[in-house]
PDB file with one MODEL, atoms N, CA, C and O in Angstrom:
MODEL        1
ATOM      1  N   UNK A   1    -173.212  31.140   8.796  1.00  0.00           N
ATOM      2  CA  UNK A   1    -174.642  31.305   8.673  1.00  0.00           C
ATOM      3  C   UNK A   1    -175.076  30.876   7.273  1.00  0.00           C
ATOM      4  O   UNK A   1    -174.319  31.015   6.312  1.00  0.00           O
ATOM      5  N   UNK A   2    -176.397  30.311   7.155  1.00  0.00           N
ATOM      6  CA  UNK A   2    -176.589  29.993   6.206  1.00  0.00           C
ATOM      7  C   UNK A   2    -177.537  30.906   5.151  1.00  0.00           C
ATOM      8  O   UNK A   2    -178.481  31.613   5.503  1.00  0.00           O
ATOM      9  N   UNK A   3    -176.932  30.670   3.419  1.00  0.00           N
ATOM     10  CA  UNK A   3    -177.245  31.725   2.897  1.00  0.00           C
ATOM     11  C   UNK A   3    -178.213  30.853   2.021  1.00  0.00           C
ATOM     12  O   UNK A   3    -177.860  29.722   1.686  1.00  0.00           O
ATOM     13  N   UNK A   4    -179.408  31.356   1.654  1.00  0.00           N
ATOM     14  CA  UNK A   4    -181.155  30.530   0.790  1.00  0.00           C
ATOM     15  C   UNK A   4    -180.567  31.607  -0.423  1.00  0.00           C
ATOM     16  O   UNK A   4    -180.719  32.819  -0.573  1.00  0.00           O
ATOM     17  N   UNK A   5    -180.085  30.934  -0.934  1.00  0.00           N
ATOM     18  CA  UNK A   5    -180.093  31.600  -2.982  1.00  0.00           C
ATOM     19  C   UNK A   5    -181.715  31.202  -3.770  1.00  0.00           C
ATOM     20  O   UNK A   5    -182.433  31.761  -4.599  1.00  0.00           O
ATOM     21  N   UNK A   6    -181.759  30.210  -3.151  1.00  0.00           N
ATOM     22  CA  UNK A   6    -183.196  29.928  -3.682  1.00  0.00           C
ATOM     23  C   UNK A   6    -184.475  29.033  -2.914  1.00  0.00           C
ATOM     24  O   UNK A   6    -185.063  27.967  -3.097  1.00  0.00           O
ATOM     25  N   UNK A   7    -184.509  30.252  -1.877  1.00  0.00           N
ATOM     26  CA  UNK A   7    -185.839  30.135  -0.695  1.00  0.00           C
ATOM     27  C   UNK A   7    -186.946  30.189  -1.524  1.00  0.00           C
ATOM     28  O   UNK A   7    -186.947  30.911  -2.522  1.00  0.00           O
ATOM     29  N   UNK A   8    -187.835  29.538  -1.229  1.00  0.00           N
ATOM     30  CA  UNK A   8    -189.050  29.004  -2.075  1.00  0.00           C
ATOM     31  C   UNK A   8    -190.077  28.433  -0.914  1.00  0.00           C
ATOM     32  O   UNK A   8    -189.719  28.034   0.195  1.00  0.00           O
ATOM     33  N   UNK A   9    -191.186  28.472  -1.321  1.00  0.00           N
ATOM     34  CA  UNK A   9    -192.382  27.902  -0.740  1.00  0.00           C
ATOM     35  C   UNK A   9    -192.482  26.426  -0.941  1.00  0.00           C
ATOM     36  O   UNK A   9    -193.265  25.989  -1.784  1.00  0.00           O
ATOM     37  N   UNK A  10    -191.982  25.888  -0.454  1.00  0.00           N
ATOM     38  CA  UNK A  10    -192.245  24.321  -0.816  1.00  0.00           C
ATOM     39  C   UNK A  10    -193.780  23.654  -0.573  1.00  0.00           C
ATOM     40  O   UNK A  10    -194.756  24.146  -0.006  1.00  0.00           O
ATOM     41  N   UNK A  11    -193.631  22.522  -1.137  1.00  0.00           N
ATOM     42  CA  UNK A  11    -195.215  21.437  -0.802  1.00  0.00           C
ATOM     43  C   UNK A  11    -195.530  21.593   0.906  1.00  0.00           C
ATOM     44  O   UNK A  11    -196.513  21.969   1.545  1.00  0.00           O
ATOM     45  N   UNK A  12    -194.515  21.226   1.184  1.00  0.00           N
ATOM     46  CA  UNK A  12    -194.824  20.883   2.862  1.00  0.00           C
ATOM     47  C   UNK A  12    -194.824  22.566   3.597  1.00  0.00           C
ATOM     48  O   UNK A  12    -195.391  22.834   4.656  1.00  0.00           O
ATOM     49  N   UNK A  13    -194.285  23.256   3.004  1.00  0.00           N
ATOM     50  CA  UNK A  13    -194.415  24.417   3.508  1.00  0.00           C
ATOM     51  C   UNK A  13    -195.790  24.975   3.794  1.00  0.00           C
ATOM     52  O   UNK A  13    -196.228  25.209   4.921  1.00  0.00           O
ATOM     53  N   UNK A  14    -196.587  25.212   2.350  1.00  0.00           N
ATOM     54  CA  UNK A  14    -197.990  25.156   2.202  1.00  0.00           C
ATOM     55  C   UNK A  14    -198.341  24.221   2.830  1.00  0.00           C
ATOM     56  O   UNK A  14    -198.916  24.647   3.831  1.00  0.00           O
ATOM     57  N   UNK A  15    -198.319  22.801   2.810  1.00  0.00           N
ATOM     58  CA  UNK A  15    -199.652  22.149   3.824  1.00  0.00           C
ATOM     59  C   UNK A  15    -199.545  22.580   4.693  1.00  0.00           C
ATOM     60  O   UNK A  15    -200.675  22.801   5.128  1.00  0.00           O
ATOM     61  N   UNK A  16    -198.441  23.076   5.699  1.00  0.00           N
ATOM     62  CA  UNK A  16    -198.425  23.564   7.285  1.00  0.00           C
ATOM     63  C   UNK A  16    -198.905  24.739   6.936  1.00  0.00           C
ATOM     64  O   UNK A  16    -200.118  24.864   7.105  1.00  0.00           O
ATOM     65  N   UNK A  17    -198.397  25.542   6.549  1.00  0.00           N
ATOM     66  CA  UNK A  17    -199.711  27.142   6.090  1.00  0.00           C
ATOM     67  C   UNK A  17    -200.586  26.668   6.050  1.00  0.00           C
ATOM     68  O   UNK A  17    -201.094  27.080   7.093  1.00  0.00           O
ATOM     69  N   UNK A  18    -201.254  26.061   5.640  1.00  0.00           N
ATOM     70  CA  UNK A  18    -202.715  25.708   5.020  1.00  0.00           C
ATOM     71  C   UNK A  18    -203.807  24.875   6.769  1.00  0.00           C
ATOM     72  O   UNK A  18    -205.018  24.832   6.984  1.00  0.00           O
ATOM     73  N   UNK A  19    -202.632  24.391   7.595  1.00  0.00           N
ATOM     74  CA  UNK A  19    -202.930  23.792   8.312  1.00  0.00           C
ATOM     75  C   UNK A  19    -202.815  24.620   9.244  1.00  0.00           C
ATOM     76  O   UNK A  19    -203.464  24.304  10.242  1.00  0.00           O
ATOM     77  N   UNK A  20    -202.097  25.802   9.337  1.00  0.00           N
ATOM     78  CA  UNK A  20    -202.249  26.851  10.736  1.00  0.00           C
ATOM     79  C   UNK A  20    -203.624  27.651  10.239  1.00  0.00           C
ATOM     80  O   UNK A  20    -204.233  28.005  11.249  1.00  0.00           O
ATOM     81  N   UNK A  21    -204.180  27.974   9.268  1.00  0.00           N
ATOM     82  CA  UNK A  21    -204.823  29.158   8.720  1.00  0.00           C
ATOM     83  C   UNK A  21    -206.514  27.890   9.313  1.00  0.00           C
ATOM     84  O   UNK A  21    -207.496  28.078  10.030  1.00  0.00           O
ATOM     85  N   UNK A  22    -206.100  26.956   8.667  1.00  0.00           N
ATOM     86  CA  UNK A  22    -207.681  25.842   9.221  1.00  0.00           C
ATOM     87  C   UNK A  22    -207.725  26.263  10.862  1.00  0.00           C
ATOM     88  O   UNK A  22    -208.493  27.070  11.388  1.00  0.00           O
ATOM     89  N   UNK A  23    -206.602  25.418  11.536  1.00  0.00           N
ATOM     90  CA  UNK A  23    -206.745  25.887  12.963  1.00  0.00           C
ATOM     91  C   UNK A  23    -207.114  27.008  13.627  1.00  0.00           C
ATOM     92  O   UNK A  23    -207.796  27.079  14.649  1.00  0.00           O
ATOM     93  N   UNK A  24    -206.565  27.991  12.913  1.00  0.00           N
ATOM     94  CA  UNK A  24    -207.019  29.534  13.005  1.00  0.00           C
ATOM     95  C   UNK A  24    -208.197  29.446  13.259  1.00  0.00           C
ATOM     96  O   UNK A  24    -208.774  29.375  14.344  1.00  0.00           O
ATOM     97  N   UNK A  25    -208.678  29.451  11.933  1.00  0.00           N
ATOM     98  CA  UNK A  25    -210.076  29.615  11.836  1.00  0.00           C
ATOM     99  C   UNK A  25    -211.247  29.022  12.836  1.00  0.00           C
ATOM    100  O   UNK A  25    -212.123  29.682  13.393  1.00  0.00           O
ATOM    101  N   UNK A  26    -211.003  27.445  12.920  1.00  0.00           N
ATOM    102  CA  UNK A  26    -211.747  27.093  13.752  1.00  0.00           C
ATOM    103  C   UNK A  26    -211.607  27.526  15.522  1.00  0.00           C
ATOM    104  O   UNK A  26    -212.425  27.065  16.318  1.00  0.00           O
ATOM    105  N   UNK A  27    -210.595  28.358  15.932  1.00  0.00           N
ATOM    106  CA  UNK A  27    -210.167  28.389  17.140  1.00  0.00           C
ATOM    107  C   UNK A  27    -210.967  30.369  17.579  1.00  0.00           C
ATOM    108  O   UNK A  27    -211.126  31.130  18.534  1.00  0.00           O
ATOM    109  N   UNK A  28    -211.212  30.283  16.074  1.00  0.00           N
ATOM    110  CA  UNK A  28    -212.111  31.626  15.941  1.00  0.00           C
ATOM    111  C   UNK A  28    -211.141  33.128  15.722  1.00  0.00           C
ATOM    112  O   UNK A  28    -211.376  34.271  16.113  1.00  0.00           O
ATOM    113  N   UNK A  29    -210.129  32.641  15.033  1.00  0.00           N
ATOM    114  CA  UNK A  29    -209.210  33.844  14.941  1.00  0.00           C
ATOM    115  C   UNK A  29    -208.950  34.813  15.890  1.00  0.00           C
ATOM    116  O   UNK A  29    -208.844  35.970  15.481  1.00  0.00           O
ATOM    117  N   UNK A  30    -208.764  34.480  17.648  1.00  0.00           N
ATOM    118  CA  UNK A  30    -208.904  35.050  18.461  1.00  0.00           C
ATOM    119  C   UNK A  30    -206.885  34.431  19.165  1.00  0.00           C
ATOM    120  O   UNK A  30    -206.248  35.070  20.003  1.00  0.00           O
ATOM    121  N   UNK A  31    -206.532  33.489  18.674  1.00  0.00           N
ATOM    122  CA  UNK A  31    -205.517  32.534  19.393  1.00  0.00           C
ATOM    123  C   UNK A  31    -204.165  32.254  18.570  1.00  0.00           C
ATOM    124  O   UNK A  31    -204.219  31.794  17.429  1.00  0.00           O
ATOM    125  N   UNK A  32    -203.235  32.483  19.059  1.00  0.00           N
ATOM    126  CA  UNK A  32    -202.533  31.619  17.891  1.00  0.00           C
ATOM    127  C   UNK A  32    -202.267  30.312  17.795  1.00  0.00           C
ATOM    128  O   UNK A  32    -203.137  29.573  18.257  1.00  0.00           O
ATOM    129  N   UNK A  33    -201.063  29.675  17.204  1.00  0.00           N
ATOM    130  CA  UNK A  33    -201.517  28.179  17.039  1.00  0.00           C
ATOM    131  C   UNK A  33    -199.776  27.670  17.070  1.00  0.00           C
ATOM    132  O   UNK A  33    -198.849  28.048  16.354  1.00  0.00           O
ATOM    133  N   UNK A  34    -199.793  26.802  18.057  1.00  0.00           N
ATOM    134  CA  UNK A  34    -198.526  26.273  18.433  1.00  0.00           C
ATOM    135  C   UNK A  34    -198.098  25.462  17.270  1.00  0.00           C
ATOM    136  O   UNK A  34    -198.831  25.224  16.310  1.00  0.00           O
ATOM    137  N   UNK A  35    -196.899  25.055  17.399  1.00  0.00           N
ATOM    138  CA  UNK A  35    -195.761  24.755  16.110  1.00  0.00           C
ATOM    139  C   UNK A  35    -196.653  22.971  16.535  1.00  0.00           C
ATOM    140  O   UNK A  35    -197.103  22.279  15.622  1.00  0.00           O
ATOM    141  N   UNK A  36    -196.721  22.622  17.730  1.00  0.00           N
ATOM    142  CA  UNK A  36    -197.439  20.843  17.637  1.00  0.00           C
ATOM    143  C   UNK A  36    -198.317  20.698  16.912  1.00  0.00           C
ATOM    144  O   UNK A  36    -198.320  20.056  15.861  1.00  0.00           O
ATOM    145  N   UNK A  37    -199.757  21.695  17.743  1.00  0.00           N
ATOM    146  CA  UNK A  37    -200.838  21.636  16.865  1.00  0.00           C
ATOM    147  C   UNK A  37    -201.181  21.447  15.606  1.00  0.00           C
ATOM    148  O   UNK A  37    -202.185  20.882  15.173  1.00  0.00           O
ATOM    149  N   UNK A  38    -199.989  22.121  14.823  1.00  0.00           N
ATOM    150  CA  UNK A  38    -199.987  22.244  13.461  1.00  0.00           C
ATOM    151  C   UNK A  38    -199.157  21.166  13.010  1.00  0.00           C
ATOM    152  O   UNK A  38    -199.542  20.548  12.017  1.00  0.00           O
ATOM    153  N   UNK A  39    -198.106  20.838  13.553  1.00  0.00           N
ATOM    154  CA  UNK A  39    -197.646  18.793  13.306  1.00  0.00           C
ATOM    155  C   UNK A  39    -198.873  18.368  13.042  1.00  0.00           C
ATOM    156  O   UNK A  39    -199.253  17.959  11.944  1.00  0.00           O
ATOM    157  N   UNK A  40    -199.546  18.455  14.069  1.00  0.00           N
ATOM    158  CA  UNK A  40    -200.684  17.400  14.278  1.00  0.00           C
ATOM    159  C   UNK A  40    -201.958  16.954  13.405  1.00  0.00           C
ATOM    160  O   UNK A  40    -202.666  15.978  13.156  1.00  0.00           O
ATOM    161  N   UNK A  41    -201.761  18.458  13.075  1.00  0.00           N
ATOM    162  CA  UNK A  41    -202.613  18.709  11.697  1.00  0.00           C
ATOM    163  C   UNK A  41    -202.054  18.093  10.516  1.00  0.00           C
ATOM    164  O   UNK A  41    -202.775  17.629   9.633  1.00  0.00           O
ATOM    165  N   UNK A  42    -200.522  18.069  10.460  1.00  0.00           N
ATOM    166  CA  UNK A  42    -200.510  17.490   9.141  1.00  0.00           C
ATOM    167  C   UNK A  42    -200.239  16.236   9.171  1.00  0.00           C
ATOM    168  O   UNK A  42    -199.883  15.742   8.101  1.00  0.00           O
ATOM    169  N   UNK A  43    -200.300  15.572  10.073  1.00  0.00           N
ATOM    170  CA  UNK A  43    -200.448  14.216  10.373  1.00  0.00           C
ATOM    171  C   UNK A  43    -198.765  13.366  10.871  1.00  0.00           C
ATOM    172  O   UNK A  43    -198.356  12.228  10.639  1.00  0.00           O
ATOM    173  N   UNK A  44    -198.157  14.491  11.593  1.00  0.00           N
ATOM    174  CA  UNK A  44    -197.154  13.974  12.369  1.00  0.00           C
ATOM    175  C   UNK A  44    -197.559  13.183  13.921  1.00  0.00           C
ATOM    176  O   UNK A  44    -198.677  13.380  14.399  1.00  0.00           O
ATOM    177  N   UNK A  45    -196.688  12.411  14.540  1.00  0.00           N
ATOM    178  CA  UNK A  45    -197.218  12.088  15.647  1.00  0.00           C
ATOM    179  C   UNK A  45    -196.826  13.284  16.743  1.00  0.00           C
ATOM    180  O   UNK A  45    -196.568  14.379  16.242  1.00  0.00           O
ATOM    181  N   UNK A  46    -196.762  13.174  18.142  1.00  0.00           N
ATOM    182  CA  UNK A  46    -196.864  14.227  18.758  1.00  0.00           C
ATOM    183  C   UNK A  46    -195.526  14.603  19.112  1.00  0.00           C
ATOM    184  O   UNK A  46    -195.176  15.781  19.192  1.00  0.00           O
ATOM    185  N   UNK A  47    -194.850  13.728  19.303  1.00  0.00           N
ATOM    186  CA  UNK A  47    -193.464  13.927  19.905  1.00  0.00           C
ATOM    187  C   UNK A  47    -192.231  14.694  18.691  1.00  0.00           C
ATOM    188  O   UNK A  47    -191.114  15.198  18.804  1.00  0.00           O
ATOM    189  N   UNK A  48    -192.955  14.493  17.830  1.00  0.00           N
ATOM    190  CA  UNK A  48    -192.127  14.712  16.289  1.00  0.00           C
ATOM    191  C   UNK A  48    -192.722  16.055  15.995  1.00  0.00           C
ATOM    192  O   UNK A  48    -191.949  16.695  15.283  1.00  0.00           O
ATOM    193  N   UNK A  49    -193.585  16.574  16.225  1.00  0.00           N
ATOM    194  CA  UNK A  49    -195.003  17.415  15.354  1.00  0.00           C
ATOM    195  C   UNK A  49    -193.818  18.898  15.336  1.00  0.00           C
ATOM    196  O   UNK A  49    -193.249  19.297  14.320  1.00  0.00           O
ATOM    197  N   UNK A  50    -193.710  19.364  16.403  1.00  0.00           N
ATOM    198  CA  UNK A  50    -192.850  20.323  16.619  1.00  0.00           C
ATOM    199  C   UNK A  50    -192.032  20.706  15.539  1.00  0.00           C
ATOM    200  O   UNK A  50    -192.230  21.496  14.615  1.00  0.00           O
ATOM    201  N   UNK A  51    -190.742  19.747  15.937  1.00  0.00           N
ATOM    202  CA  UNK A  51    -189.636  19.704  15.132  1.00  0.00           C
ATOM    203  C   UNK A  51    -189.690  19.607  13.306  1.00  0.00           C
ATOM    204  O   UNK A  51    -188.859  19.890  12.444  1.00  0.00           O
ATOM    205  N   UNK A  52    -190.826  19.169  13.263  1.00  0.00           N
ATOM    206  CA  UNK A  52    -191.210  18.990  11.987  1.00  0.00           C
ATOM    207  C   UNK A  52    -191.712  20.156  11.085  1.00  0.00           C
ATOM    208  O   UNK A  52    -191.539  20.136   9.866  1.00  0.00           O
ATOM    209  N   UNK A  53    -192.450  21.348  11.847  1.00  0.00           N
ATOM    210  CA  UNK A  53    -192.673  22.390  11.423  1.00  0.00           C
ATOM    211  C   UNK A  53    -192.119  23.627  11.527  1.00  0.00           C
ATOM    212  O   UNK A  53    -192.573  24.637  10.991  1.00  0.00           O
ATOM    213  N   UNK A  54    -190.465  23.525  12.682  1.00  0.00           N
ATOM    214  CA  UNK A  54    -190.134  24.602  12.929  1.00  0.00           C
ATOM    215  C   UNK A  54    -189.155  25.435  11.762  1.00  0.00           C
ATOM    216  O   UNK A  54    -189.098  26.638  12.019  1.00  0.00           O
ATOM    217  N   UNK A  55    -188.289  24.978  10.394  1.00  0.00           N
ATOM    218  CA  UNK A  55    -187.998  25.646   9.810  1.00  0.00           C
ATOM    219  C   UNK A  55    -188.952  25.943   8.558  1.00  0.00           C
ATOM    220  O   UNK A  55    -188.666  26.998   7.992  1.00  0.00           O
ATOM    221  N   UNK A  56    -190.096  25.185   7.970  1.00  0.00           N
ATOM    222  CA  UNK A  56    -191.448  25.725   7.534  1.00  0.00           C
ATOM    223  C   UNK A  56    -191.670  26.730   8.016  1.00  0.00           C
ATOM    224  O   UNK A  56    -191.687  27.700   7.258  1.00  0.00           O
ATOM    225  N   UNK A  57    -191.863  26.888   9.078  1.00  0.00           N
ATOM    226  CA  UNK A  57    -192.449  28.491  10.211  1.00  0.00           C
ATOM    227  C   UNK A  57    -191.708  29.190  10.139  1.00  0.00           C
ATOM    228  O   UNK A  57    -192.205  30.316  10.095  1.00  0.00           O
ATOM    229  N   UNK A  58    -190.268  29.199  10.076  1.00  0.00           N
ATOM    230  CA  UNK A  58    -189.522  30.343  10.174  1.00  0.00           C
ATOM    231  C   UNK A  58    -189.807  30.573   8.471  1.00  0.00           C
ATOM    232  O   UNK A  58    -190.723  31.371   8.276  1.00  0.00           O
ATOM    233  N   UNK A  59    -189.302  30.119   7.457  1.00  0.00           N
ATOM    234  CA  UNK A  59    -189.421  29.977   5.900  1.00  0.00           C
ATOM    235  C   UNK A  59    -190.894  31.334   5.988  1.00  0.00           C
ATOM    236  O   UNK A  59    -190.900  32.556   5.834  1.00  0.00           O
ATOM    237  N   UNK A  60    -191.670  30.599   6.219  1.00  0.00           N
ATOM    238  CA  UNK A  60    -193.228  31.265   6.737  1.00  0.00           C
ATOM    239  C   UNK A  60    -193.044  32.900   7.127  1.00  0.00           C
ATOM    240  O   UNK A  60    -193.384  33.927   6.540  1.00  0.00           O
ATOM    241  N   UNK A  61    -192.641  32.752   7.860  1.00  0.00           N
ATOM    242  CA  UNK A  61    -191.872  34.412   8.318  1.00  0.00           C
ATOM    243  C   UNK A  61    -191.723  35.472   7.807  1.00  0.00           C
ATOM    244  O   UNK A  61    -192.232  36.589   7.891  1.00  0.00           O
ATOM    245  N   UNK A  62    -190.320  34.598   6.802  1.00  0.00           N
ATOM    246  CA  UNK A  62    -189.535  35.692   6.143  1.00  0.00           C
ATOM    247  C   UNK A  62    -190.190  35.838   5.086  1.00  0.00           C
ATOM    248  O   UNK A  62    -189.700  36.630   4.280  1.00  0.00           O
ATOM    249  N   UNK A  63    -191.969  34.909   4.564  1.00  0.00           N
ATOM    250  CA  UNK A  63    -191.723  35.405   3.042  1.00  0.00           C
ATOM    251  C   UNK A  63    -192.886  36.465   3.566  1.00  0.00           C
ATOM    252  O   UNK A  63    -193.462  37.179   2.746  1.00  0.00           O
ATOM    253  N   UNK A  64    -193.189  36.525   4.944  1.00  0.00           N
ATOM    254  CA  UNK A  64    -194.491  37.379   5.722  1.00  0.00           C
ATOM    255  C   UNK A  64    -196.077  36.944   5.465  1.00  0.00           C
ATOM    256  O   UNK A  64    -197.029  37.588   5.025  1.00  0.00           O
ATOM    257  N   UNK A  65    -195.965  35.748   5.872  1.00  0.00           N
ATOM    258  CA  UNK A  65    -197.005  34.925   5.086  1.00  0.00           C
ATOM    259  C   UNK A  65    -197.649  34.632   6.695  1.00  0.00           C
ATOM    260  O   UNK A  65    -198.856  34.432   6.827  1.00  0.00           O
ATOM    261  N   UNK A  66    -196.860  34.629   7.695  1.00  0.00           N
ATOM    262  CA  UNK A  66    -197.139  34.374   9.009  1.00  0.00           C
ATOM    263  C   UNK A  66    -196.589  35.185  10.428  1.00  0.00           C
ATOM    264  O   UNK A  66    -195.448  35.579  10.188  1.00  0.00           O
ATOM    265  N   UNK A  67    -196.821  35.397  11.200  1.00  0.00           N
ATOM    266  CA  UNK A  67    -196.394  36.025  12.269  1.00  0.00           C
ATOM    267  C   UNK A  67    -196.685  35.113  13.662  1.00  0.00           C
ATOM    268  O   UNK A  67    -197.697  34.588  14.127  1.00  0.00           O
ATOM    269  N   UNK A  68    -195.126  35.204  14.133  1.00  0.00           N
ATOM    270  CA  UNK A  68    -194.996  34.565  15.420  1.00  0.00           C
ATOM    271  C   UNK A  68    -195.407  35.843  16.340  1.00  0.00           C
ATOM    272  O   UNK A  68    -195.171  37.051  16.322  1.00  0.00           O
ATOM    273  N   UNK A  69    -196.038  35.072  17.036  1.00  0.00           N
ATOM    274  CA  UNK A  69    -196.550  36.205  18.284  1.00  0.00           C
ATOM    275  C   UNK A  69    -196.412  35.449  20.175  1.00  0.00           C
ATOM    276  O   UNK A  69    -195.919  34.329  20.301  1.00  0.00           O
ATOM    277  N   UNK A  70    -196.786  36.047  21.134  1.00  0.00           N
ATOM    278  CA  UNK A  70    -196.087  35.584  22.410  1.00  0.00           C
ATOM    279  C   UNK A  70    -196.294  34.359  22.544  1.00  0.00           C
ATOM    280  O   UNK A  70    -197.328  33.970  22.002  1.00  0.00           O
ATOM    281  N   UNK A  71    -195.583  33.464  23.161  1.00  0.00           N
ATOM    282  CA  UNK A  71    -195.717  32.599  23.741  1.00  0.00           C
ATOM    283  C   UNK A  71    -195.231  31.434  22.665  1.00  0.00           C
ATOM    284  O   UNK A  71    -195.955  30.451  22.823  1.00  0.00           O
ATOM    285  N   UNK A  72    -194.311  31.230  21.695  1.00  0.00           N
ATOM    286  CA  UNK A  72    -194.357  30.966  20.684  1.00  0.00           C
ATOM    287  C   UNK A  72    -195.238  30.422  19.952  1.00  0.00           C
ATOM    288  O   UNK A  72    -195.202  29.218  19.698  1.00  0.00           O
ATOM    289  N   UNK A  73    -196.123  31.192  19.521  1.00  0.00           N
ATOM    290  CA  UNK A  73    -197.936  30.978  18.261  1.00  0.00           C
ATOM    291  C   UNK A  73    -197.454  31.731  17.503  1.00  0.00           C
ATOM    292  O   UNK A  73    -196.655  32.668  17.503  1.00  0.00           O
ATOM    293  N   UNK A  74    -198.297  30.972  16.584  1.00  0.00           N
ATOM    294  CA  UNK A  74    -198.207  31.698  15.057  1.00  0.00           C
ATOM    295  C   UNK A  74    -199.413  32.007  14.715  1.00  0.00           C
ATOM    296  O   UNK A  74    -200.113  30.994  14.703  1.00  0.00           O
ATOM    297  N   UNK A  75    -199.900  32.816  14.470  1.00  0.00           N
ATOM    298  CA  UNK A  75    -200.840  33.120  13.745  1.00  0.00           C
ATOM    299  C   UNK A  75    -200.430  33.531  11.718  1.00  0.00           C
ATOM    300  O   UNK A  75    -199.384  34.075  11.362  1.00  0.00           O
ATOM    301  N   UNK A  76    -201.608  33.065  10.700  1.00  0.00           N
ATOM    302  CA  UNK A  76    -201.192  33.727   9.546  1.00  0.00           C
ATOM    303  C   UNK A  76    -201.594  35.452   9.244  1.00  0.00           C
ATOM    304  O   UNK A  76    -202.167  36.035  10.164  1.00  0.00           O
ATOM    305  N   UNK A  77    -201.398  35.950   8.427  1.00  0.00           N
ATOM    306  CA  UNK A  77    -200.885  37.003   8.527  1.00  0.00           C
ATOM    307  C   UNK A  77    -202.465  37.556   7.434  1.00  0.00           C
ATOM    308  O   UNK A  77    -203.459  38.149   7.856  1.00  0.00           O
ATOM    309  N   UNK A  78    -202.222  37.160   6.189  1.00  0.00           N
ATOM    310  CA  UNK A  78    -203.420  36.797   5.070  1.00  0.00           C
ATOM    311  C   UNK A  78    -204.803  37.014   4.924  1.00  0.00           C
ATOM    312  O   UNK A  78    -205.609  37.582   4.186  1.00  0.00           O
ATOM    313  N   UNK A  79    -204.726  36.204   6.107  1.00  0.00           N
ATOM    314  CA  UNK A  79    -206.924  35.701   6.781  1.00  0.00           C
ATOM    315  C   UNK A  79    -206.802  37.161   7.136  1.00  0.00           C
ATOM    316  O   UNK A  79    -207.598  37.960   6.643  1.00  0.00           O
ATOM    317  N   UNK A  80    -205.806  37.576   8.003  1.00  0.00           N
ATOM    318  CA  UNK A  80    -206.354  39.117   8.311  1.00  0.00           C
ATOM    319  C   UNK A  80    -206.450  39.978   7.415  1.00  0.00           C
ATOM    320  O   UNK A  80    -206.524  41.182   7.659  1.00  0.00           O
ATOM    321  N   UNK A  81    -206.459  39.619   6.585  1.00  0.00           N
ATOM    322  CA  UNK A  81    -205.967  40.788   5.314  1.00  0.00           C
ATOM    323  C   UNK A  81    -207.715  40.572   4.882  1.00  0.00           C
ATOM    324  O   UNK A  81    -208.439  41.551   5.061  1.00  0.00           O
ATOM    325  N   UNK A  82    -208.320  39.323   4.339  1.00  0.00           N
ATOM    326  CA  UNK A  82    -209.181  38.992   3.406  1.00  0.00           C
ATOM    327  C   UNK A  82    -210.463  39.445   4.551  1.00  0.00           C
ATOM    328  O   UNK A  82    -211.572  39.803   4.155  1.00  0.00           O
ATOM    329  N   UNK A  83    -210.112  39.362   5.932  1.00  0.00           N
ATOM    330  CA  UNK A  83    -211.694  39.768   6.325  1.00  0.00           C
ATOM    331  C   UNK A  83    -211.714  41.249   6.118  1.00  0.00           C
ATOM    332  O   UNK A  83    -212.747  41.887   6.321  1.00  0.00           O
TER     333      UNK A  83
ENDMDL
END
């Protein structure tokens, strides 16, 4: 198993945060937001979008910056905090 001595928020980490919390918002904070959608947002194509954000999202997780909820969506964790 692999051990993060030095797990960190990276660039791309934040744009996909930054890009689930937009989607959020506009979807009316009622939904969560699939791992594509949020490819899509950061300007992956579709077939890639997925794979591209799934260890960002987990990263996302553990620092509790986001929460996976059913169906695999994520919603951020944050926005709920600030309303």
């Amino acid at each position: 198993m692999k051990q993060y001595s030095k797990l960190r928020i990276t660039e791309k980490d934040q744009n996909i945060y930054n890009a689930l919390c937009d989607l959020y918002k506009e979807k009316g904070g009622k939904v969560g937001i699939g791992p594509t959608e949020i490819g899509i947002r950061v300007g992956r194509d579709s077939y890639d979008a997925s794979a591209y954000c799934n260890a960002s999202l987990k990263k996302l997780i553990h620092f509790e910056k986001i929460e996976k909820i059913d169906n695999g969506k994520y919603i951020p964790l944050e926005i709920g905090k600030e309303e």
